[in-house]
LOFIKE-10661 format. One record per residue: z, x, y of N, C-alpha, C in turn. Coordinates in nm, 2 decimals. Atoms other than C-alpha are relative to their C-alpha. Example, Ala and Ser with C-alpha at 12.3 -4.5 7.8 and 13.67 -1.06 7.14 Angstrom:
+--------+--------+--------+--------+--------+--------+--------+--------+--------+
:     nz :     nx :     ny :    caz :    cax :    cay :     cz :     cx :     cy :
+--------+--------+--------+--------+--------+--------+--------+--------+--------+
:   0.00 :   0.09 :  -0.12 :   0.78 :   1.23 :  -0.45 :   0.00 :   0.09 :   0.12 :
:   0.00 :  -0.09 :  -0.11 :   0.71 :   1.37 :  -0.11 :   0.08 :  -0.08 :   0.11 :
+--------+--------+--------+--------+--------+--------+--------+--------+--------+
//
This chain:
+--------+--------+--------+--------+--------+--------+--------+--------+--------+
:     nz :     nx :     ny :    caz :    cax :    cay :     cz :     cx :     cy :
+--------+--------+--------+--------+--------+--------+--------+--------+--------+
:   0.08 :   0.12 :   0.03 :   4.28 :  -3.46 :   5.55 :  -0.07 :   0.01 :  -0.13 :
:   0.00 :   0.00 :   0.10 :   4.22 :  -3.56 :   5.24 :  -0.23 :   0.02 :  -0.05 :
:   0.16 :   0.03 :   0.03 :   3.81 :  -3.51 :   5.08 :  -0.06 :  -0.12 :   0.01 :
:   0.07 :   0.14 :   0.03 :   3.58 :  -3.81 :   5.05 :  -0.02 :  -0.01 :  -0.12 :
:   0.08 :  -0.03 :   0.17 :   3.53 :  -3.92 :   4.68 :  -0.16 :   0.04 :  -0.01 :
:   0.12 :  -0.04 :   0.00 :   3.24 :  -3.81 :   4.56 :  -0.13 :  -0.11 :  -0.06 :
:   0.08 :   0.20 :   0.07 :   3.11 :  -4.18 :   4.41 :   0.06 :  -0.09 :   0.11 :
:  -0.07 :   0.18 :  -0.03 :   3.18 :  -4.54 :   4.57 :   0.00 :  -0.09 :  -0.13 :
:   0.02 :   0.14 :   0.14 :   3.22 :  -4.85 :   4.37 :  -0.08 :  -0.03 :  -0.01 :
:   0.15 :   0.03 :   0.02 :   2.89 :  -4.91 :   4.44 :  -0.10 :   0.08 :  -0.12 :
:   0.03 :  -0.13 :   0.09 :   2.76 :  -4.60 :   4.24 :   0.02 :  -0.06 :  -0.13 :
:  -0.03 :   0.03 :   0.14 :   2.96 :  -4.71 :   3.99 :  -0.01 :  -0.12 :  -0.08 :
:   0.07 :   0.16 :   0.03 :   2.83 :  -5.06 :   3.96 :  -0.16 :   0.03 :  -0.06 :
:   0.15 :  -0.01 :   0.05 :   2.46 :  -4.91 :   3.96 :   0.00 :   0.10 :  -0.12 :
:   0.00 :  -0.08 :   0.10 :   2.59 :  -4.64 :   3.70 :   0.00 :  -0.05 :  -0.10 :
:  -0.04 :   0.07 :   0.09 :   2.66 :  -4.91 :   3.49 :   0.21 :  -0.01 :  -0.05 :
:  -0.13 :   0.02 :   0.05 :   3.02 :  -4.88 :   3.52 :   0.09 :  -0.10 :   0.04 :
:  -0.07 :   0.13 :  -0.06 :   3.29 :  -5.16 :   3.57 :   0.16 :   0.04 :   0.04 :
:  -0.13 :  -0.06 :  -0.02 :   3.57 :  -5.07 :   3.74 :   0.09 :  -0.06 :   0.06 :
:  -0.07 :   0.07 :   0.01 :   3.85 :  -5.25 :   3.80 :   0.02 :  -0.03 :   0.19 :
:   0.03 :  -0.01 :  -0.13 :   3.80 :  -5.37 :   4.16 :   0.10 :   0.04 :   0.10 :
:  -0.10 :  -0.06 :  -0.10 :   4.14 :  -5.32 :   4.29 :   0.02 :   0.14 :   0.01 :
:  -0.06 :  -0.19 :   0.04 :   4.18 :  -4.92 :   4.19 :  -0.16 :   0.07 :   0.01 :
:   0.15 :  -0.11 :   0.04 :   3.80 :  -4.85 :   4.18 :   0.04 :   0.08 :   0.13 :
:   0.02 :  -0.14 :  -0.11 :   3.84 :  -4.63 :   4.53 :   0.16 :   0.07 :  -0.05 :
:  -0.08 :  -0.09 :   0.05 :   4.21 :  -4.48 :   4.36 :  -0.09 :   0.09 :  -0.08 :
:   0.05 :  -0.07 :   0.10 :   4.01 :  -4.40 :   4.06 :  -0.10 :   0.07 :   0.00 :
:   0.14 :  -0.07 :  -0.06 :   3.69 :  -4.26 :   4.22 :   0.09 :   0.15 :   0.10 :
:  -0.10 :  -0.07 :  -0.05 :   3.94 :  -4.08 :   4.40 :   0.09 :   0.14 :  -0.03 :
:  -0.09 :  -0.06 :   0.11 :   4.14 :  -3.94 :   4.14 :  -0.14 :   0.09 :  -0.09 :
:   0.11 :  -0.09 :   0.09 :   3.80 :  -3.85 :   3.93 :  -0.07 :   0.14 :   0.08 :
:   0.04 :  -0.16 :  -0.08 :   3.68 :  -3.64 :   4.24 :   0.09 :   0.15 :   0.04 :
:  -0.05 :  -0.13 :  -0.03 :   4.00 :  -3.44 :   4.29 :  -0.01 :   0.07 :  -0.14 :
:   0.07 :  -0.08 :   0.13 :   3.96 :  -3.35 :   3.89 :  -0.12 :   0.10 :  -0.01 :
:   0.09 :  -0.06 :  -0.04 :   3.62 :  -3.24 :   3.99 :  -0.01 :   0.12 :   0.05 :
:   0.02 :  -0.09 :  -0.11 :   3.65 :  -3.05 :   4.25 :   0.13 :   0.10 :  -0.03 :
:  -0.09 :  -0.12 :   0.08 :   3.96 :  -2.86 :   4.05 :  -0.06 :   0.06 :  -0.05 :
:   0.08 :  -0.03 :   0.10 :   3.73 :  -2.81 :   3.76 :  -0.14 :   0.09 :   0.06 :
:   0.14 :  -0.07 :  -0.02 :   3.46 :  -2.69 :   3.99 :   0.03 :   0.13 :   0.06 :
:  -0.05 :  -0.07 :  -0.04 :   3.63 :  -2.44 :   4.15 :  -0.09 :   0.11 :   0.09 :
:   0.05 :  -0.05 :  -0.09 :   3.43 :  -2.40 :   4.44 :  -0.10 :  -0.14 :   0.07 :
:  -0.01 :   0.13 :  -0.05 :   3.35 :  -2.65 :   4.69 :  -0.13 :  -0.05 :  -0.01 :
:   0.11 :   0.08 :   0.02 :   3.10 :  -2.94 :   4.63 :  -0.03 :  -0.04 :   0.17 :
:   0.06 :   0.07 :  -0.12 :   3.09 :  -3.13 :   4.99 :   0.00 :   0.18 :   0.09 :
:   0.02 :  -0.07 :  -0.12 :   2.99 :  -2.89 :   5.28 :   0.10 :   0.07 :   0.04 :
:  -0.16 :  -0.10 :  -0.04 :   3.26 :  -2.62 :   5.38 :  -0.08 :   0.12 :   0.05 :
:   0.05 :  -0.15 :  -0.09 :   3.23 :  -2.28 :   5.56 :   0.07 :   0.13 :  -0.10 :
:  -0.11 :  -0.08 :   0.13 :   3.35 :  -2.00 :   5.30 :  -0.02 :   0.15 :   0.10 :
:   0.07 :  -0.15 :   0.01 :   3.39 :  -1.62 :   5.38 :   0.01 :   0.09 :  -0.12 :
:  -0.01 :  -0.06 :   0.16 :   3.32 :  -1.40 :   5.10 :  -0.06 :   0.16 :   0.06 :
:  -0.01 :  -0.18 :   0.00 :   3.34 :  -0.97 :   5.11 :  -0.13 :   0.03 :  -0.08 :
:   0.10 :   0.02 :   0.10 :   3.02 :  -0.89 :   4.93 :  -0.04 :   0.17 :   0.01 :
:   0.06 :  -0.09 :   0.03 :   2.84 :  -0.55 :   4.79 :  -0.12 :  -0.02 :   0.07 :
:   0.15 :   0.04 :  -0.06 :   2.51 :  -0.47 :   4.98 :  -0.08 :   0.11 :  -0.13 :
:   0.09 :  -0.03 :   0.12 :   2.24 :  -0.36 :   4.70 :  -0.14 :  -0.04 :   0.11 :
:   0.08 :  -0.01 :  -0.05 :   1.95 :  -0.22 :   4.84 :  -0.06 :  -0.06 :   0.16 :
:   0.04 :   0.16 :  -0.11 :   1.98 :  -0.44 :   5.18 :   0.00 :  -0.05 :   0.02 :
:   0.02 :   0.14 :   0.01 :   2.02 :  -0.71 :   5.06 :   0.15 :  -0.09 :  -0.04 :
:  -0.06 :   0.12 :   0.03 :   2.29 :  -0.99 :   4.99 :  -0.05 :  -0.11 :  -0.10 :
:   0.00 :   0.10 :   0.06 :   2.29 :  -1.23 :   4.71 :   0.10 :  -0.10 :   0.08 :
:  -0.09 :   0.11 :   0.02 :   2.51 :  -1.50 :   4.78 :   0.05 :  -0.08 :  -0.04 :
:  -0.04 :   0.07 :   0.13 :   2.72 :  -1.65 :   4.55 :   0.00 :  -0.17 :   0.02 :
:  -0.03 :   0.11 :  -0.05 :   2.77 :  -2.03 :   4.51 :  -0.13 :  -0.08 :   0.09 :
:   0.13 :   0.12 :  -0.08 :   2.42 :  -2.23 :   4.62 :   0.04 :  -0.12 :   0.00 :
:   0.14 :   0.00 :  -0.06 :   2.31 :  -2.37 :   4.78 :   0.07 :  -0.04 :   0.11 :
:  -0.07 :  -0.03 :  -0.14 :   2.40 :  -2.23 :   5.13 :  -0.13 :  -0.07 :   0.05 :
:   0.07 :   0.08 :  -0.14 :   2.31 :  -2.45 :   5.43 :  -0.04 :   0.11 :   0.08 :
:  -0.01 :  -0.09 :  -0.13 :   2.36 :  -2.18 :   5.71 :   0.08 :   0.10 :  -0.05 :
:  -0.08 :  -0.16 :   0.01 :   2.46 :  -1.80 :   5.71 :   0.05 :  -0.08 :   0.16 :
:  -0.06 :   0.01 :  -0.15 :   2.69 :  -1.82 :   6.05 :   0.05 :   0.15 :   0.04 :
:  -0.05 :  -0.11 :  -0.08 :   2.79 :  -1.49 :   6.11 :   0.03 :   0.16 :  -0.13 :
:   0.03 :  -0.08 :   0.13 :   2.76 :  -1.11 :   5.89 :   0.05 :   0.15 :   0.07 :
:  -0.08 :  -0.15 :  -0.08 :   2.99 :  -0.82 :   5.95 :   0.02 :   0.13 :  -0.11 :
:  -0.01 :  -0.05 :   0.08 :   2.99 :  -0.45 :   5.79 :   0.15 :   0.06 :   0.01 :
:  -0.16 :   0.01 :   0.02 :   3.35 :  -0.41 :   5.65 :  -0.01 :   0.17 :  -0.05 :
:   0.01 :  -0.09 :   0.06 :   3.42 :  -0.02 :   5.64 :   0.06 :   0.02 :  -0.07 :
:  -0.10 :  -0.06 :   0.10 :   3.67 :   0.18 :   5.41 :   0.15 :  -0.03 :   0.01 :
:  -0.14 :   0.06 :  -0.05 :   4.00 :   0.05 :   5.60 :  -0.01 :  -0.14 :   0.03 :
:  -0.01 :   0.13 :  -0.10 :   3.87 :  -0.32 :   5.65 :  -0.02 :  -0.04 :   0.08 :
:   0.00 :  -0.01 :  -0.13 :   3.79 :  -0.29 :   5.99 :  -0.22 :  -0.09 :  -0.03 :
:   0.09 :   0.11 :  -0.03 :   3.48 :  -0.54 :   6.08 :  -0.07 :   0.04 :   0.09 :
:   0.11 :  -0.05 :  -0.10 :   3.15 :  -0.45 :   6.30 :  -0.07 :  -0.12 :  -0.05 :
:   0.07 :   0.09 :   0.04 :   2.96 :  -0.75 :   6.36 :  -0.13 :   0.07 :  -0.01 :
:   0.13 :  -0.04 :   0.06 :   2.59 :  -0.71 :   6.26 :  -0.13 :  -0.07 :   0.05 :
:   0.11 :   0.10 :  -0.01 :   2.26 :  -0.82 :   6.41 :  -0.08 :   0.01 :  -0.09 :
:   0.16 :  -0.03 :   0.11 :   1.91 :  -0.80 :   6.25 :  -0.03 :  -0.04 :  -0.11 :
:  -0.01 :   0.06 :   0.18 :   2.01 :  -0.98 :   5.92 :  -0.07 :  -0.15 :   0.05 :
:   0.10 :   0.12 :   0.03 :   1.80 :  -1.29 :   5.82 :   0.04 :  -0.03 :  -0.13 :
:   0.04 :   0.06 :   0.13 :   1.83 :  -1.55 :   5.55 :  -0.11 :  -0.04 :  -0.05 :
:   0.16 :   0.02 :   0.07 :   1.52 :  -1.62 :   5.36 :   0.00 :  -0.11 :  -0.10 :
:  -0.01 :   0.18 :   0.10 :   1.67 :  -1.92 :   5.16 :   0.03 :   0.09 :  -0.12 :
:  -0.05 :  -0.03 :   0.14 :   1.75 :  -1.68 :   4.85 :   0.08 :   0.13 :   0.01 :
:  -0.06 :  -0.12 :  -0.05 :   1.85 :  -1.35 :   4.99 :  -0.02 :   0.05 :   0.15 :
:   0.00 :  -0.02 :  -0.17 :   2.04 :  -1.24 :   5.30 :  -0.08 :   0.16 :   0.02 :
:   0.07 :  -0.12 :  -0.01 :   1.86 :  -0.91 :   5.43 :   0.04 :   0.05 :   0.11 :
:  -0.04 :  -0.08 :  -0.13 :   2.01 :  -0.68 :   5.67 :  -0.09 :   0.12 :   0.04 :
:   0.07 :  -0.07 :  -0.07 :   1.71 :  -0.49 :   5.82 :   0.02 :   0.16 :  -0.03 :
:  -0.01 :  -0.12 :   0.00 :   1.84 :  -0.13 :   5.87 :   0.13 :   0.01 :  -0.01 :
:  -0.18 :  -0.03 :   0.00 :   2.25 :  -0.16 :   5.81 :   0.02 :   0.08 :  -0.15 :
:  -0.04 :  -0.09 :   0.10 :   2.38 :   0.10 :   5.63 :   0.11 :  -0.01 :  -0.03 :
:  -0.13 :   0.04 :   0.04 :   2.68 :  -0.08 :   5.52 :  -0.02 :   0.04 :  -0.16 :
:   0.01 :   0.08 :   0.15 :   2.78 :  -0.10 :   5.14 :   0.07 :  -0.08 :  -0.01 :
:  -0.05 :   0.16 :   0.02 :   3.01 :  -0.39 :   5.21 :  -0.01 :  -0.10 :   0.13 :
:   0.00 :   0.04 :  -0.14 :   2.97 :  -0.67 :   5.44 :   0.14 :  -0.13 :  -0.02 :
:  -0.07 :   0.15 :   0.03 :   3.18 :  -0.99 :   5.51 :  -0.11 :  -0.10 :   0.05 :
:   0.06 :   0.09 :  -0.03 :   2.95 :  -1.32 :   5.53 :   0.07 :  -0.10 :  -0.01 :
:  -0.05 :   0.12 :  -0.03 :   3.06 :  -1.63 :   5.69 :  -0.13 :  -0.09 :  -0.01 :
:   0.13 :   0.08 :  -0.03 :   2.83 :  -1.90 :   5.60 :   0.01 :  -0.15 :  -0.06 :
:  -0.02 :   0.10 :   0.08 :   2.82 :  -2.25 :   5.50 :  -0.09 :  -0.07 :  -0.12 :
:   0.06 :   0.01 :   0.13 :   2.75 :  -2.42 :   5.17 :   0.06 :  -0.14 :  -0.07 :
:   0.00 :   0.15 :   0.06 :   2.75 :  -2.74 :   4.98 :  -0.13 :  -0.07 :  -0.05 :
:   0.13 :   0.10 :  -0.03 :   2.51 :  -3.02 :   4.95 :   0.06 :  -0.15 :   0.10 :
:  -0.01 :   0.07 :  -0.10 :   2.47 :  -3.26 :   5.21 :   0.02 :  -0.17 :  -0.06 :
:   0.00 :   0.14 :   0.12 :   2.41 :  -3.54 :   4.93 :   0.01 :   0.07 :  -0.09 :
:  -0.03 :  -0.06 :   0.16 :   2.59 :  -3.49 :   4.65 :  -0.06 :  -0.06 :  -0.11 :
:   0.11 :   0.03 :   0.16 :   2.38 :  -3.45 :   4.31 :   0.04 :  -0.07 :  -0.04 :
:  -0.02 :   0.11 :   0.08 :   2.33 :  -3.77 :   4.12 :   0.05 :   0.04 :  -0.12 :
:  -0.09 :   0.01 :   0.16 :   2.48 :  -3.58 :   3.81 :   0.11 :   0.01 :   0.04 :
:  -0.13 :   0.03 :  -0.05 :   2.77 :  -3.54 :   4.01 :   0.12 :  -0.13 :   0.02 :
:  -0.03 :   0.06 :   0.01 :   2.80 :  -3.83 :   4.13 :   0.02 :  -0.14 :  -0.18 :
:  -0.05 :   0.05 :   0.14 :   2.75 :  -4.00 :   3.78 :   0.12 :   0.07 :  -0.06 :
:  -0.10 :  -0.06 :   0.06 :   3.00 :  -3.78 :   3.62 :   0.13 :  -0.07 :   0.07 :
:  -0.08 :   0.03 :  -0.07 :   3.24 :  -3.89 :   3.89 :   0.08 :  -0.19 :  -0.05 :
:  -0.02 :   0.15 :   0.07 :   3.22 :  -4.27 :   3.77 :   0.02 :  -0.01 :  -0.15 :
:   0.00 :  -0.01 :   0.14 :   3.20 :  -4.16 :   3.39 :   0.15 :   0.06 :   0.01 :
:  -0.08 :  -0.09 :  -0.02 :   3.53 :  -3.96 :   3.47 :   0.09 :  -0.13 :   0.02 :
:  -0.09 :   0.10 :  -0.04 :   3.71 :  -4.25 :   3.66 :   0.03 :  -0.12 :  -0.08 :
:  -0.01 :   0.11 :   0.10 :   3.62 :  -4.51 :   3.45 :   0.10 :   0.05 :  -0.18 :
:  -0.07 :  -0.05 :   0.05 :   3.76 :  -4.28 :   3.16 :   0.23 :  -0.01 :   0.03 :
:  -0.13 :  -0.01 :  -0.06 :   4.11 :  -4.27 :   3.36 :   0.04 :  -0.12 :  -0.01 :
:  -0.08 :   0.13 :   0.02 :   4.12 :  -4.63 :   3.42 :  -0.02 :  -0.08 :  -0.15 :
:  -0.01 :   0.02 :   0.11 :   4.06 :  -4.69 :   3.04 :   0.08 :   0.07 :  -0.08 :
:  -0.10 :  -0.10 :   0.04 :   4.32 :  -4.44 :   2.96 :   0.11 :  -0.10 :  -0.01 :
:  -0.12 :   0.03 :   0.03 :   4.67 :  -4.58 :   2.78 :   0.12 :   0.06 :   0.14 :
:  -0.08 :  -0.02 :  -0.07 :   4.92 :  -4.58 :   3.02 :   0.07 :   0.09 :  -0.01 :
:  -0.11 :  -0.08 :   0.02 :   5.17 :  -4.37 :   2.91 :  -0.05 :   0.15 :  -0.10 :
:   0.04 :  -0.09 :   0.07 :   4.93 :  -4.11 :   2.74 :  -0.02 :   0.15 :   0.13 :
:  -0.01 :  -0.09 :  -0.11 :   4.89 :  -3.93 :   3.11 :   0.13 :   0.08 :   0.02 :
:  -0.12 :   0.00 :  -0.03 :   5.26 :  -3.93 :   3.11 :   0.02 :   0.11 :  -0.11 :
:   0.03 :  -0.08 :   0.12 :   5.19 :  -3.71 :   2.78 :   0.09 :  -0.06 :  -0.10 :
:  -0.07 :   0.05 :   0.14 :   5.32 :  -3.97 :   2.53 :  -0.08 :  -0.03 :  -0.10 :
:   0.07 :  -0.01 :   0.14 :   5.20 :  -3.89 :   2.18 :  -0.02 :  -0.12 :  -0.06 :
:  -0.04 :   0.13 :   0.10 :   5.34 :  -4.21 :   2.01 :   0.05 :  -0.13 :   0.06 :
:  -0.07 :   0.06 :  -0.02 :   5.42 :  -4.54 :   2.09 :   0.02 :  -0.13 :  -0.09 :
:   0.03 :   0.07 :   0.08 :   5.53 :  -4.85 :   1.89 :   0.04 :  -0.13 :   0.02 :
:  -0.10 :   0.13 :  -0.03 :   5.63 :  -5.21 :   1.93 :  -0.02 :  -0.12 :  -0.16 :
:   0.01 :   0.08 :   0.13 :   5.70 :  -5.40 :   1.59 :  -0.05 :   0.09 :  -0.07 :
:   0.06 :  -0.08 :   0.13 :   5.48 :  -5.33 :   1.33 :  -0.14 :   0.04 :   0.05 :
:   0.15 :  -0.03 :  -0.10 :   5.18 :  -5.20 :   1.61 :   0.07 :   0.11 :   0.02 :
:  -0.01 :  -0.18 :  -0.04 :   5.17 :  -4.83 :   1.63 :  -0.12 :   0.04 :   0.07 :
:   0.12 :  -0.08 :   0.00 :   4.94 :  -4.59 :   1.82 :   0.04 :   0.13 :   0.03 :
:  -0.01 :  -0.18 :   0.03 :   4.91 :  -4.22 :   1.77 :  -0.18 :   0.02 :   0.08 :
:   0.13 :  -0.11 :  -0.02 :   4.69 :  -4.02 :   2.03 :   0.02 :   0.18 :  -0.02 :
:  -0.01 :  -0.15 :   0.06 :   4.59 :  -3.68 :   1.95 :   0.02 :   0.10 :   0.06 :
:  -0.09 :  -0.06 :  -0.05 :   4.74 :  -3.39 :   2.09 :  -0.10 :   0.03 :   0.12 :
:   0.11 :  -0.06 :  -0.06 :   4.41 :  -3.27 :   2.26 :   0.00 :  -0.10 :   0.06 :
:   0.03 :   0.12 :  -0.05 :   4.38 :  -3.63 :   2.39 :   0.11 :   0.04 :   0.17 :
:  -0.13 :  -0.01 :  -0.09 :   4.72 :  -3.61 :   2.56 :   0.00 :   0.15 :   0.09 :
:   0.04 :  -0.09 :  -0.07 :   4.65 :  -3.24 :   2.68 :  -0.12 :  -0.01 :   0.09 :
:   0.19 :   0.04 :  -0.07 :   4.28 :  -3.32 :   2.85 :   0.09 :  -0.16 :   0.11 :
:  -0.03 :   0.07 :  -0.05 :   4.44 :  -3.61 :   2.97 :   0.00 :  -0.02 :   0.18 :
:   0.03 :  -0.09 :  -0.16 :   4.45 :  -3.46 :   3.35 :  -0.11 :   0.03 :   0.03 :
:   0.13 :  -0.06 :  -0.04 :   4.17 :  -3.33 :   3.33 :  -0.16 :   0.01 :  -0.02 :
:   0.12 :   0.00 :   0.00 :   3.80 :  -3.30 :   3.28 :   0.03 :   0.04 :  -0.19 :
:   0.03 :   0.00 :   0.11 :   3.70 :  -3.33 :   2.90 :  -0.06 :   0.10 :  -0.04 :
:   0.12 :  -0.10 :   0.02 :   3.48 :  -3.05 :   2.72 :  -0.16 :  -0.07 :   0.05 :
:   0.19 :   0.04 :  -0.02 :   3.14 :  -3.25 :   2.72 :   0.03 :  -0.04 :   0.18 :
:   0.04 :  -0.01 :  -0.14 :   3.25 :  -3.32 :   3.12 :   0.02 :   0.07 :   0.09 :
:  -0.07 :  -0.18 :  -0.04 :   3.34 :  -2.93 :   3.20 :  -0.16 :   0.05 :  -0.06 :
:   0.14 :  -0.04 :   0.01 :   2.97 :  -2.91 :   3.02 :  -0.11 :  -0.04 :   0.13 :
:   0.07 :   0.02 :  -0.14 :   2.81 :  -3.13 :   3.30 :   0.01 :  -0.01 :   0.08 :
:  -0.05 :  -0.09 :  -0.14 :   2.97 :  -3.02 :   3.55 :  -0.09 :   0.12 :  -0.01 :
:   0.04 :  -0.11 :  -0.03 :   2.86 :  -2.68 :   3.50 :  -0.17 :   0.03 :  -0.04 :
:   0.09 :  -0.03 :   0.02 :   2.54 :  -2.75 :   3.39 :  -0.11 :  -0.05 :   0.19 :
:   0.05 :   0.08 :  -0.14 :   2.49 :  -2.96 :   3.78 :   0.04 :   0.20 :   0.10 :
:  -0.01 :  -0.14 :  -0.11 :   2.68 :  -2.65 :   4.00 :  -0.07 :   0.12 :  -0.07 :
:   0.07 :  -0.11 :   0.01 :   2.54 :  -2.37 :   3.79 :   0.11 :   0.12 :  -0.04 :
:  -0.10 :  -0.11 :   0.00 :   2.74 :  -2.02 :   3.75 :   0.13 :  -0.01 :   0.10 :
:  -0.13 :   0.02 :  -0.11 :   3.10 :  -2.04 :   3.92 :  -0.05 :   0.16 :   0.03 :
:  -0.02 :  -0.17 :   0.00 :   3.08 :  -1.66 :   4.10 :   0.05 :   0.01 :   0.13 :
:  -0.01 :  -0.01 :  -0.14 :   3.21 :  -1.70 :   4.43 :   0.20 :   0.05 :   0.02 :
:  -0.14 :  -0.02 :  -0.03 :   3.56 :  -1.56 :   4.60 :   0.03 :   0.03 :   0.12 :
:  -0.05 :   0.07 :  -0.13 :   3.68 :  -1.72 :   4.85 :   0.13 :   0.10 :   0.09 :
:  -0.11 :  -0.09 :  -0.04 :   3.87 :  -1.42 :   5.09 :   0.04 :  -0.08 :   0.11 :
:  -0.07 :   0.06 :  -0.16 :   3.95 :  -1.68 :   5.42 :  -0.06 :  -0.13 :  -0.01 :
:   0.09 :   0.11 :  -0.08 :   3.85 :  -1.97 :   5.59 :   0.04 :   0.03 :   0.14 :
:   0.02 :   0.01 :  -0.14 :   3.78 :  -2.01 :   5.92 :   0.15 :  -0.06 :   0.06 :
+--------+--------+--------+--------+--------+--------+--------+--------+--------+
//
C-alpha cells in the first residue's frame, strides 16, 4: 500500500502554490516519493529495528523523533536475542538499568505524527517544480527544436531532473537533521 503524500492541494494553495488541479494529487504524490528517497529514512510513523552499541547503559537512538520504544533485546556474539526488562525511555536516551549487554536490538517506533511544515512546504515547492518541468527534459532530452525555436537545458538540469535539487536536499536535511539510522528488519 502505497504512502500518503506528504502535502494536499490544499497546502499547496495556502503555500502559495498553483497547481494544476487535475494532477495536483499525481504531483504531490510524485514530490513525496522523491522525498522520502532523498530522506532515506522514514518521515510518516513506521516501526524500525535497528542493532545498536550500548555505551555506558545507555542507548542513543538514531533517527528522532521516536514515538515508542516497543520492545529491547541483548544480541550476544552469535546473534542470538534475550529479551530485556528494566530499560526506560526518557525522551532522549534509552537506559538499560543493570544489562550487561554491549549490543542490543531495539524495536521502536518513529516518525512524526504531523508532518513538519518545512516538509510539507518543500513537498509543494518540489511538485510544483515537476509540473513546471519541460516535458521531455525528465525523459532526459537535452535539446529540442521546432523551426527556428530552440531550447537547450543543461546537463545538471536534465540529471536532477528525478530528483530533489541541491537547495531541496539542503532543506530537507536541514528539517530531518543527521541521516544515521540502519534499518536491520521490519516487523
Amino acid at each position: 500500500m502505497p504512502l500518503p503524500s506528504l502535502a494536499t492541494a490544499a497546502d499547496a494553495v495556502a503555500y502559495g502554490y498553483s497547481l494544476p488541479e487535475a494532477s495536483a494529487v499525481a504531483l504531490l504524490t510524485r514530490a513525496s516519493v522523491r522525498i522520502r528517497r532523498a530522506a532515506g529514512q522514514p518521515i510518516t510513523p513506521s516501526v524500525v529495528i535497528v542493532q545498536l552499541a550500548v555505551d555506558g547503559g545507555c542507548v542513543e537512538l538514531p533517527a528522532p523523533p521516536v514515538l515508542e520504544v516497543q520492545s529491547v533485546s541483548a544480541v550476544d556474539e552469535d546473534g542470538l536475542l534475550t529479551e530485556l526488562t528494566g530499560w526506560w525511555w526518557d525522551g532522549q536516551v534509552l537506559r538499560l538499568g543493570t544489562c550487561f549487554a554491549h549490543r542490543v536490538q531495539v524495536t521502536y517506533r518513529r516518525g512524526w505524527e504531523t508532518v513538519p511544515d518545512g516538509i510539507v512546504e518543500l513537498t509543494c515547492q518540489v511538485a510544483n517544480r515537476i509540473g513546471d518541468s519541460p516535458v521531455g527534459m525528465e525523459a532526459g532530452i537535452r535539446e529540442r527544436a521546432i523551426d527556428d525555436y530552440r531550447e537547450t537545458y543543461a546537463a545538471e538540469a536534465t540529471q536532477t531532473a528525478g530528483d530533489l535539487l541541491p537547495g531541496e536536499l539542503t532543506a530537507l536535511q536541514r528539517e530531518l537533521g543527521e541521516r544515521c539510522v540502519w534499518v536491520v528488519g521490519t516487523p
